[in-house]
C-alpha positions as CSV (number, residue, x, y, z in Angstrom):
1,X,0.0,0.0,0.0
2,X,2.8,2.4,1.0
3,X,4.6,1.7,-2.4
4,X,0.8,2.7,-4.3
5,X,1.3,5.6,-2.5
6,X,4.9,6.7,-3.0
7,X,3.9,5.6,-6.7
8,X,0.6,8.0,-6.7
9,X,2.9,10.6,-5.1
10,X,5.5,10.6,-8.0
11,X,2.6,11.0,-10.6
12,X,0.9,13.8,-9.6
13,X,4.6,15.3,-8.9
14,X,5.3,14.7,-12.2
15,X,2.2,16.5,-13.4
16,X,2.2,19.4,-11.9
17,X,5.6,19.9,-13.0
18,X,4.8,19.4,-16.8
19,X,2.0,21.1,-16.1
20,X,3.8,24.4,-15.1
21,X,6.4,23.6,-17.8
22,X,3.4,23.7,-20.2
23,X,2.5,27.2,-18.9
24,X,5.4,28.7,-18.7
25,X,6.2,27.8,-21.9
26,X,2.7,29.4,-23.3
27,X,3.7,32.3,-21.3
28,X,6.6,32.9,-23.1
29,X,5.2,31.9,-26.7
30,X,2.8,34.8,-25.7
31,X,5.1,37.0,-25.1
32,X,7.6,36.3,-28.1
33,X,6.0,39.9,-30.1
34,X,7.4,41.8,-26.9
35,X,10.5,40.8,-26.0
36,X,13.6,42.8,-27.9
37,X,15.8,41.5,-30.3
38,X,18.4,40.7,-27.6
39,X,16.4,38.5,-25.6
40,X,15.4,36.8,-28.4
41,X,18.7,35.8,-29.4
42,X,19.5,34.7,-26.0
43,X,16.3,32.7,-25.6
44,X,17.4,30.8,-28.9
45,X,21.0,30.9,-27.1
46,X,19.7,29.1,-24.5
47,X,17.6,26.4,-26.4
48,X,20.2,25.1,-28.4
49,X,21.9,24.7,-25.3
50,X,19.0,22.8,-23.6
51,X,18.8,20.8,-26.7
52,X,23.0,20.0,-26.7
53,X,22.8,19.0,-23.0
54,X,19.9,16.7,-24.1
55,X,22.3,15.2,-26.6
56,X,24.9,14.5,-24.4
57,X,22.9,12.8,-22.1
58,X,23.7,9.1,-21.6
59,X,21.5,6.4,-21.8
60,X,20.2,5.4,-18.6
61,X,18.9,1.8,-20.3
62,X,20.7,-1.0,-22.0
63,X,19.8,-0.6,-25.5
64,X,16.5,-3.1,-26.7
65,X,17.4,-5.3,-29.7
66,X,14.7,-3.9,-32.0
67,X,15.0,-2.6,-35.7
68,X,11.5,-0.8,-35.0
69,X,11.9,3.1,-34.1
70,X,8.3,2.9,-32.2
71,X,9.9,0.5,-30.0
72,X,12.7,2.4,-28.9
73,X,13.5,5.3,-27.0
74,X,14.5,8.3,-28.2
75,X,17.9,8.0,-26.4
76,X,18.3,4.3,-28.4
77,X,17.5,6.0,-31.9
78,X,19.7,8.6,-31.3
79,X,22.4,6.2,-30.4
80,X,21.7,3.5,-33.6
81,X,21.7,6.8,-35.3
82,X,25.2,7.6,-34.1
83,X,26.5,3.8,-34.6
84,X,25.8,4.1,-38.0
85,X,22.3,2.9,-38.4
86,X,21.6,6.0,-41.0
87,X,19.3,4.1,-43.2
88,X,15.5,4.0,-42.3
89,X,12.8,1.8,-43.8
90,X,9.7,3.4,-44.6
91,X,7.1,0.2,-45.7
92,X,3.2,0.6,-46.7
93,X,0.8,-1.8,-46.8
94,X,-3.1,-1.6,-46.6
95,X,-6.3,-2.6,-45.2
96,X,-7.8,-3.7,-48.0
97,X,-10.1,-7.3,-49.1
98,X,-7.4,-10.2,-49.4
99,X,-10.2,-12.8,-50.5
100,X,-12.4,-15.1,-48.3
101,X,-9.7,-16.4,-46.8
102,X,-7.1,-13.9,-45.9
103,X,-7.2,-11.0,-43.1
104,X,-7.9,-7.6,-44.8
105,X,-4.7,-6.5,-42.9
106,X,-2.4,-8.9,-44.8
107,X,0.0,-6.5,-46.7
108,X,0.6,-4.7,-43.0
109,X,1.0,-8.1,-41.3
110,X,3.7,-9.3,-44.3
111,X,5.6,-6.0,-43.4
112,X,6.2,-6.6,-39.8
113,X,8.2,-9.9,-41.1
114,X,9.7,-8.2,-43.5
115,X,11.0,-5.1,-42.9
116,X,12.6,-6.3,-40.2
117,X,14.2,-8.9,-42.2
118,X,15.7,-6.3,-44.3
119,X,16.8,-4.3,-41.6
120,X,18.6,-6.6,-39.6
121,X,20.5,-8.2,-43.1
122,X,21.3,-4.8,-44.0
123,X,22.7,-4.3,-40.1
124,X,22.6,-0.2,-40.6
125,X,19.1,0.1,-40.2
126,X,15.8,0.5,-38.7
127,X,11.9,0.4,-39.8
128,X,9.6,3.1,-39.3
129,X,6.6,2.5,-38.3
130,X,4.4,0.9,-40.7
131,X,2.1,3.3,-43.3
132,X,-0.6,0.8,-42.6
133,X,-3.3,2.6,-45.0
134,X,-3.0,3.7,-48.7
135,X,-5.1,4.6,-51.8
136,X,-7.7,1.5,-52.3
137,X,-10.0,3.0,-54.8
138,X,-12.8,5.7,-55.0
139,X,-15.4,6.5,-52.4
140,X,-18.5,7.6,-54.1
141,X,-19.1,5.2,-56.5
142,X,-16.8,2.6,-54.9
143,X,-14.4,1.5,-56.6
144,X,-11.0,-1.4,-56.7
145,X,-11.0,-3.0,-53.2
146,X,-14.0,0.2,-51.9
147,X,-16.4,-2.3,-53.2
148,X,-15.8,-4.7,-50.6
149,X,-16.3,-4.4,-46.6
150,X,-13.8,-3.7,-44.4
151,X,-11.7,-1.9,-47.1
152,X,-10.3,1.8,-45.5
153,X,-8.8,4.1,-48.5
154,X,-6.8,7.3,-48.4
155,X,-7.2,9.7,-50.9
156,X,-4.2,9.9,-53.4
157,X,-2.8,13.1,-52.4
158,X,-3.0,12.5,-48.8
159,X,-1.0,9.2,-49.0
160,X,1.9,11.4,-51.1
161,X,1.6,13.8,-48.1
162,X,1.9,11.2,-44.9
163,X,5.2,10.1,-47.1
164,X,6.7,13.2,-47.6
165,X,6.0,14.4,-43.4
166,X,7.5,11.0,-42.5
167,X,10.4,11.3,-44.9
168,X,11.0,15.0,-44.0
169,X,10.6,13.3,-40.0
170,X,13.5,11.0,-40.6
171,X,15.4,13.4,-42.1
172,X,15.3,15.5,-39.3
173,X,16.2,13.0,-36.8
174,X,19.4,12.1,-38.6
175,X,18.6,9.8,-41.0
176,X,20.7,9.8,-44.4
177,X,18.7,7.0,-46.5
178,X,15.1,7.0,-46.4
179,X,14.4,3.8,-48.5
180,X,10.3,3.4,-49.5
181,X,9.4,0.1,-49.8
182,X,5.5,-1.5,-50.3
183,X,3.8,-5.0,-50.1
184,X,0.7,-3.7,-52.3
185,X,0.7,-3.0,-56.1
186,X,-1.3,0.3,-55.7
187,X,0.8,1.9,-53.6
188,X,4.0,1.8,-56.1
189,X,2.6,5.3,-57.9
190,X,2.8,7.2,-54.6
191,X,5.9,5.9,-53.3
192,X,7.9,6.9,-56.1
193,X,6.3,10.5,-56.4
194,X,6.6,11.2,-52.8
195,X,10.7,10.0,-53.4
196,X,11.4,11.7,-56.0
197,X,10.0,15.1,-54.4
198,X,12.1,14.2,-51.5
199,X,15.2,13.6,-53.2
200,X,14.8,16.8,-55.3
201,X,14.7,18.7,-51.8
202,X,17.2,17.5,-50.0
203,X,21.2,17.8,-50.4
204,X,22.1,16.4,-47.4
205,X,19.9,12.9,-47.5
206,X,18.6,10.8,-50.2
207,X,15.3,9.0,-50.4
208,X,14.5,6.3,-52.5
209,X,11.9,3.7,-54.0
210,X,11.9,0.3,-54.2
């Protein structure tokens, strides 16, 4: 009971102090049109700081032996990062009908076999989370796999867009090689525009589809 309590205890600690964090932090968003030149500069000064002590912090866990960014840490990315795991894996499936025999989530479910296959031959790097839905056909009429229940579509454009923000995501992180990779043949069109956009962008990274 007395460990619930110390456990409770910690908790609300722990919110209150983001809570005021969150605040402050408001405060001072609020207040960014006042403050001079000066203090901007040293409130940026100061960030970067913040942001290279973050860095140099050291892990406080032994590293988990995952190829799957959503199943690590920050602290473990940043680290797989640093060891030379530059190369991230961006895979797309769908949710789409597979026949009367086969789970509408099969290309997703082929991925989480694969990918990290890949990954772990290649030994420099990891999988991003898996883009589990992609373009399946028209809403209104239905078309391709719409005509079936169960089926869950994204518009054309919107798919190219989740590609680019993760690619641009990985990127930012410290990634060098964002490889596009997909289990479904309708998805091959927006891999390949949402690379080649990237690539064009970029100088310092390189994305590409497979």
């Amino acid at each position: 009971m007395r460990n619930a309590t110390k456990v409770f205890a910690t908790i609300m600690i722990v919110a209150l102090v983001t809570g005021l964090a969150a605040y402050v932090e408001a405060q001072q968003r609020g207040g960014r049109g006042n403050m001079t030149p000066g203090q901007r500069a040293e409130r940026a000064e100061r960030q970067r700081l913040e942001i290279e002590h973050m860095y140099a912090m050291e892990r406080p866990i032994e590293a988990l032996d995952s190829v799957w960014i959503e199943e690590l840490t920050w602290m473990e990315v940043r680290d797989a990062i640093a060891g030379g795991k530059t190369t991230a894996i961006v895979s797309t499936g769908g949710v789409e009908q597979n026949g009367p025999f086969l789970a509408t989530g099969k290309h997703n479910y082929v991925l989480q076999g694969a990918c990290e296959g890949i990954a772990r031959k290649l030994g420099n790097a990891l999988c991003a989370p898996i883009i589990k839905l992609v373009p399946e056909g028209a809403y209104d009429p239905p078309s391709g796999a719409m005509r079936y229940p169960g089926t869950i579509s994204l518009r054309q454009e919107t798919f190219e867009a989740v590609l680019e923000d993760v690619g641009m995501s990985l990127k930012t992180a410290g990634f060098e090689n964002i490889v596009l990779i997909g289990d479904s043949g309708g998805n091959q069109r927006g891999m390949e525009a949402a690379a080649a956009l990237l690539d064009e962008r970029w100088t310092d990274a390189r994305a590409y589809f497979i």
